[in-house]
C-alpha positions as CSV (number, residue, x, y, z in Angstrom):
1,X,0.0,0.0,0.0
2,X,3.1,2.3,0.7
3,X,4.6,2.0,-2.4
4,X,1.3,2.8,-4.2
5,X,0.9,5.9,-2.5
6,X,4.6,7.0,-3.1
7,X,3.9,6.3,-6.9
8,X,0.5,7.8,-7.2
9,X,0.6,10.7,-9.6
10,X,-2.5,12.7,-8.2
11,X,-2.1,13.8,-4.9
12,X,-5.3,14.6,-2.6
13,X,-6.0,18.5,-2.8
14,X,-5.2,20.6,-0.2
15,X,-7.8,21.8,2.1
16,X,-7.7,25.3,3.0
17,X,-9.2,26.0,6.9
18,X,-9.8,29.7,7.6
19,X,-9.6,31.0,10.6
20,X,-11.1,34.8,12.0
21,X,-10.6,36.4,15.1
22,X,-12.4,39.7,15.7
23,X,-12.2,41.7,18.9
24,X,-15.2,42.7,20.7
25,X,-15.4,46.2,19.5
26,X,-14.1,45.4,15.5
27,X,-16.7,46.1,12.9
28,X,-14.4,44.3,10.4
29,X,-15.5,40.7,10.9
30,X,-17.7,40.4,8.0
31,X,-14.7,41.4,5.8
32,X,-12.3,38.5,7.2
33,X,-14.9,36.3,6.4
34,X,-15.4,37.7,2.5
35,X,-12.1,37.4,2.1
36,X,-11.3,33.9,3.4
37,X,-14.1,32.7,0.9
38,X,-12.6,34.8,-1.5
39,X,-9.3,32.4,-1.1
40,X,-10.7,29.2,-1.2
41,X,-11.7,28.2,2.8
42,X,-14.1,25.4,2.8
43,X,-14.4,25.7,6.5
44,X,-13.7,28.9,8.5
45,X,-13.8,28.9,12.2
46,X,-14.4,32.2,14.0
47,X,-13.4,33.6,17.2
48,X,-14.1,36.4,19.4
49,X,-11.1,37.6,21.7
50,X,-8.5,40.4,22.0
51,X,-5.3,39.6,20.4
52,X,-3.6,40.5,23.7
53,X,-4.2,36.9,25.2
54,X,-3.4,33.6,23.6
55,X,-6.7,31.7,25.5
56,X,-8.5,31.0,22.1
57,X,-10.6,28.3,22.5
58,X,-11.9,28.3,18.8
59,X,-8.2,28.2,17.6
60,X,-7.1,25.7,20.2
61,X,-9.5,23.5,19.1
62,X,-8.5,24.4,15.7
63,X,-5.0,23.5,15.6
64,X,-5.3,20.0,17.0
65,X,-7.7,19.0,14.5
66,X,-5.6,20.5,11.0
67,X,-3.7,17.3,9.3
68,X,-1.2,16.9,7.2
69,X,-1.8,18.5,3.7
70,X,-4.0,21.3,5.5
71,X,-3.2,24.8,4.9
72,X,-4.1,27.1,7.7
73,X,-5.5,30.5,5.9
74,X,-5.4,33.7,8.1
75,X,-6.5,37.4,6.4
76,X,-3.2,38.9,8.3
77,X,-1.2,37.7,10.5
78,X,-2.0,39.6,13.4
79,X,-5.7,37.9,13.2
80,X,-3.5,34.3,14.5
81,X,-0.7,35.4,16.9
82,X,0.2,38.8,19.2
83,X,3.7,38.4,18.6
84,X,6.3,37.2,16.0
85,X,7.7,34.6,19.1
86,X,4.4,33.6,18.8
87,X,3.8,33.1,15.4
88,X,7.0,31.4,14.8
89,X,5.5,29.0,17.1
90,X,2.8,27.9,16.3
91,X,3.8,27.7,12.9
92,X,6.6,25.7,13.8
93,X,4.2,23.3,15.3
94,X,1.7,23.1,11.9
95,X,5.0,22.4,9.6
96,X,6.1,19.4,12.0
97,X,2.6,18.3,11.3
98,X,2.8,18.3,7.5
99,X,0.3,21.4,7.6
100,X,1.1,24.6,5.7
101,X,0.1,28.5,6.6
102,X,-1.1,31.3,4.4
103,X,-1.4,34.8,5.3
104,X,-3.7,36.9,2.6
105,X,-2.2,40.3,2.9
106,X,1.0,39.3,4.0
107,X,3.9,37.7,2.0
108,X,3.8,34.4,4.4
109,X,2.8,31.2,2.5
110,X,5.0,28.0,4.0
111,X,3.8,26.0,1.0
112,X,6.4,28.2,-1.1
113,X,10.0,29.0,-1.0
114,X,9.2,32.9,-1.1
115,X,6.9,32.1,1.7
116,X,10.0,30.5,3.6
117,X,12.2,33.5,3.4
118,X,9.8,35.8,4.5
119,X,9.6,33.7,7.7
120,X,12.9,33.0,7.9
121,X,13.5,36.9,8.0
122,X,10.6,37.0,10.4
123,X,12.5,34.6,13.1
124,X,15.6,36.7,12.4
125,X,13.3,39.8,13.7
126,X,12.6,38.4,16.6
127,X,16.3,36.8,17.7
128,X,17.3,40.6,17.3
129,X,14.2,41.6,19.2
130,X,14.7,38.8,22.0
131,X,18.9,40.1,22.0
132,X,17.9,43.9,22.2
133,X,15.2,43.5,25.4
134,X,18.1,41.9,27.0
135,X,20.5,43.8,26.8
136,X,18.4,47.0,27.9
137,X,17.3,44.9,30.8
138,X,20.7,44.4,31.6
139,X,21.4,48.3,31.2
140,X,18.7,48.9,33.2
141,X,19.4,46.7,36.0
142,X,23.6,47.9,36.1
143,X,22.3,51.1,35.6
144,X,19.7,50.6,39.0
145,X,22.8,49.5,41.0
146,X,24.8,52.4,40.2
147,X,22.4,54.7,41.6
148,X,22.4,52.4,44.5
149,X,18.9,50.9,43.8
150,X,18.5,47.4,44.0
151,X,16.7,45.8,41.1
152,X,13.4,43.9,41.0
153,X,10.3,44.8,42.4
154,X,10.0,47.1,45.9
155,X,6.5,45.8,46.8
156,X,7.7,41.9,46.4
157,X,10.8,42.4,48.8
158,X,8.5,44.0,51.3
159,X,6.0,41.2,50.9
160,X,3.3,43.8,50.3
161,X,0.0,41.6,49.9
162,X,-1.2,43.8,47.1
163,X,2.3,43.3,45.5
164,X,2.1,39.6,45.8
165,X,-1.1,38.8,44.7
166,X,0.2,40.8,41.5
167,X,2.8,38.4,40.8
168,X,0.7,35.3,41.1
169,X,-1.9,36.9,39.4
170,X,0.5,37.6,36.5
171,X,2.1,34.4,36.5
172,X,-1.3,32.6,36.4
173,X,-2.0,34.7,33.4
174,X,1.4,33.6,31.8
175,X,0.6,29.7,32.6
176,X,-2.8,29.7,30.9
177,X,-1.2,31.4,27.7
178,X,1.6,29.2,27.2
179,X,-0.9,26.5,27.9
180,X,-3.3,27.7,25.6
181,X,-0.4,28.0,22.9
182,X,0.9,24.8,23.2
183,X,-1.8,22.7,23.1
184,X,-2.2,21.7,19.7
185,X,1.3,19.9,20.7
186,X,0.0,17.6,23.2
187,X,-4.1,18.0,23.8
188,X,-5.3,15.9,20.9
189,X,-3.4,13.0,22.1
190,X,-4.5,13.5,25.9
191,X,-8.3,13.8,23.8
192,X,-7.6,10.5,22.4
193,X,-6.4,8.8,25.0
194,X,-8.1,9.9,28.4
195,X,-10.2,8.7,30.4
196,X,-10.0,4.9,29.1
197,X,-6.3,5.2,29.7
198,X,-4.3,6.3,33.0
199,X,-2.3,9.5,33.2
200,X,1.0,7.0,33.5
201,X,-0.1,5.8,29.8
202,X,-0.6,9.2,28.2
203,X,2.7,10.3,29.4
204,X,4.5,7.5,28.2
205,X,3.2,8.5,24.9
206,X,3.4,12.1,25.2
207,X,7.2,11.4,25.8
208,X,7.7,8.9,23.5
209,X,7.0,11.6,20.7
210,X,9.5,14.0,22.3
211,X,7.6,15.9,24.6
212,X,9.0,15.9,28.3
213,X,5.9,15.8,30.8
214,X,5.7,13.9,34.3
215,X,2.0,12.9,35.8
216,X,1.8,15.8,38.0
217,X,2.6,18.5,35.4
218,X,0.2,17.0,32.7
219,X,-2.7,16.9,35.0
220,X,-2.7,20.2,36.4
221,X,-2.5,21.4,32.8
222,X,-5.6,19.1,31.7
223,X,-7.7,20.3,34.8
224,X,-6.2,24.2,33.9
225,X,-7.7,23.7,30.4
226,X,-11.0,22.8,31.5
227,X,-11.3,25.1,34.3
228,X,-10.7,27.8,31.7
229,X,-13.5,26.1,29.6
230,X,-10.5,25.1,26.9
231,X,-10.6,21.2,27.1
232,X,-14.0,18.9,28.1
233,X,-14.7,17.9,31.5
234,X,-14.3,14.2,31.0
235,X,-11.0,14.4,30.5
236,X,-10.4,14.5,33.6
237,X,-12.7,11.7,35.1
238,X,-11.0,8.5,36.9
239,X,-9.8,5.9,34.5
240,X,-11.2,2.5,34.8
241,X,-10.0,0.0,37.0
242,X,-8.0,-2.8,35.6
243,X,-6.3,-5.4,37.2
244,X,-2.9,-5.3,37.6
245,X,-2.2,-7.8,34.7
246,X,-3.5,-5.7,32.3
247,X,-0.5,-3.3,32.7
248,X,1.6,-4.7,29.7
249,X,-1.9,-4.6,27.9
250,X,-2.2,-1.1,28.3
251,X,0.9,-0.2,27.8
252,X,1.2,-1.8,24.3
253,X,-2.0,-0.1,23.0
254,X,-0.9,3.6,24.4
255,X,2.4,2.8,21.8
256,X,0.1,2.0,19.2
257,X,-1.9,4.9,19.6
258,X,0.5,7.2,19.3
259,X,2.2,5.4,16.3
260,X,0.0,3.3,14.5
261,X,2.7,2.7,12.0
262,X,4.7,0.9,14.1
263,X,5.5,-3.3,13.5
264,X,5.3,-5.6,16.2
265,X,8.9,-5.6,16.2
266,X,9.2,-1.8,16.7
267,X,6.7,-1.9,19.6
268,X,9.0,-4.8,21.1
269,X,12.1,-3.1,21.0
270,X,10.1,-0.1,22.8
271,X,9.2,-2.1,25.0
272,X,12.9,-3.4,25.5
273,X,13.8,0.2,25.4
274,X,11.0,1.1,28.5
275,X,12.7,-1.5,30.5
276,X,9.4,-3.8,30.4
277,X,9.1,-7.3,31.1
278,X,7.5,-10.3,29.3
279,X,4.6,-11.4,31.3
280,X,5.8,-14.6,31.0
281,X,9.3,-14.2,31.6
282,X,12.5,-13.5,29.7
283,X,14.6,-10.7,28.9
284,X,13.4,-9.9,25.3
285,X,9.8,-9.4,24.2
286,X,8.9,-12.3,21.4
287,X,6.8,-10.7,18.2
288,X,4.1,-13.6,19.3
289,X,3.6,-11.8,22.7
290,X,3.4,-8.3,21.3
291,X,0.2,-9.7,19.0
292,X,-1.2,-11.4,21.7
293,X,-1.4,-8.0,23.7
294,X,-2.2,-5.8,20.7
295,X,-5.8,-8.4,20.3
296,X,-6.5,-8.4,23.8
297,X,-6.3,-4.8,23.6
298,X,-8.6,-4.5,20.5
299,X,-10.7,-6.9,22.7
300,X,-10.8,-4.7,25.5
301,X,-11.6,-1.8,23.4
302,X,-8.4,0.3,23.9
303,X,-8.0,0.5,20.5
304,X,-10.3,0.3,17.7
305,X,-10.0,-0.6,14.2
């Protein structure tokens, strides 16, 4: 099957998915939307929100469902992102997934090589940007001590409650938005996979693509989300009990889930590599013991056809 898709002259189209975001007092939402027909959107998704915060639940949702081929159109790029870090981002995170990005008024398409070196200028922007704010912090700060001020925050040193509950307040704001725009990295998977499966499992195959989360840090983020209204409730419901035997069960289908590509003899050597046992003893997992798990876990439901 492979092969006849390498060979296959006529590739399926691309889809363009719009998206529009229009702040609370714009008149111009109407427009977006003409123009995203305009250039070809079968589907456009709108949003309501100021482009000062990165909590978009409408583009959240978004980005996790775009697949490879997709091509993500925006009117300008302001309408996606509040910053060229940003921006960079989250198209970074499309173009690992195979999905391109089109800006309508701006020269950004990632589907071309023009398109490329406009970004690539764009990332070159903001490493200058990133260099110049620290080096005028720095200033700053030597510049503080020389007048025989110490740097940071008066109100925090003096534990003022007002000052305090400023920080936190501002650090809960900065949690949420790097939540919000990272989770078309790591929330579809945690879709797919919770509640049937524990939050040991999802990690395992958070991680195994590259991501680095531990239990504790992936389920305050998951119950974060759907505080904020971001993510569905059930995600974070208890997982159903299985007995202990079933560990190796489970632990086989979360592999597959996240790779259904995989052979039986790459999900044994992950196995190998996880430092997991045969059930029935041995140091190396057999290719006859990775089937039999991968059918009782079809059996069980964990994974589906």
């Amino acid at each position: 099957m492979a092969k006849r898709q390498a060979t296959d002259p006529s590739p399926a189209p691309k889809r363009l998915i719009g998206y529009a975001r229009v702040s609370s007092d714009d008149q111009v939402h109407d427009a977006q939307m003409d123009e995203l027909r305009a250039a070809g959107c079968e589907r456009i998704f709108q949003e309501h929100g100021s482009g000062a915060s990165r909590a978009r639940p409408v583009l959240t949702r978004l980005l996790g469902d775009l697949i490879a081929g997709d091509v993500l159109v925006v009117v300008r790029l302001d309408r996606l992102a509040r910053s060229i870090s940003h921006l960079l981002q989250v198209i970074e995170d499309l173009e690992e997934r195979g999905v391109h990005f089109r800006s309508i008024r701006d020269p950004i398409d990632t589907s071309t090589p023009q398109g490329m070196f406009s970004l690539q200028v764009l990332a070159a922007v903001a490493q200058l940007e990133r260099a110049l704010i620290a080096e005028r912090t720095k200033a700053g700060i030597k510049a503080a001590k020389a007048r025989g001020k110490l740097p940071g925050n008066p109100g925090l040193r003096e534990r003022r409650p007002e000052a305090v509950k400023a920080v936190s307040k501002a650090r809960e704001k900065l949690y949420l938005d790097e939540l919000a725009s990272s989770a078309q990295t790591w929330l579809p998977m945690v879709r797919k996979l919770r509640p049937q499966h524990s939050w040991d499992n999802v990690v395992r195959v958070l991680n195994f693509q590259g991501q680095d989360w531990t239990v504790e840090r992936l389920r305050r983020a998951v119950h974060r989300m759907v505080r904020e209204k971001l993510a569905e409730p059930e995600l974070v419901a208890r997982s159903p009990r299985r007995a202990p035997e079933d560990h190796l069960m489970k632990v086989v289908a979360s592999i597959a889930i996240a790779d259904p590509s995989l052979s039986l003899r790459d999900i044994a050597a992950q196995l190998d590599q996880m430092g997991e046992r045969p059930a029935r003893g041995g140091r190396k997992w057999q290719l006859s013991s990775v089937r039999h798990l991968l059918n009782e876990a079809h059996r069980f439901g964990l994974i589906r056809y």
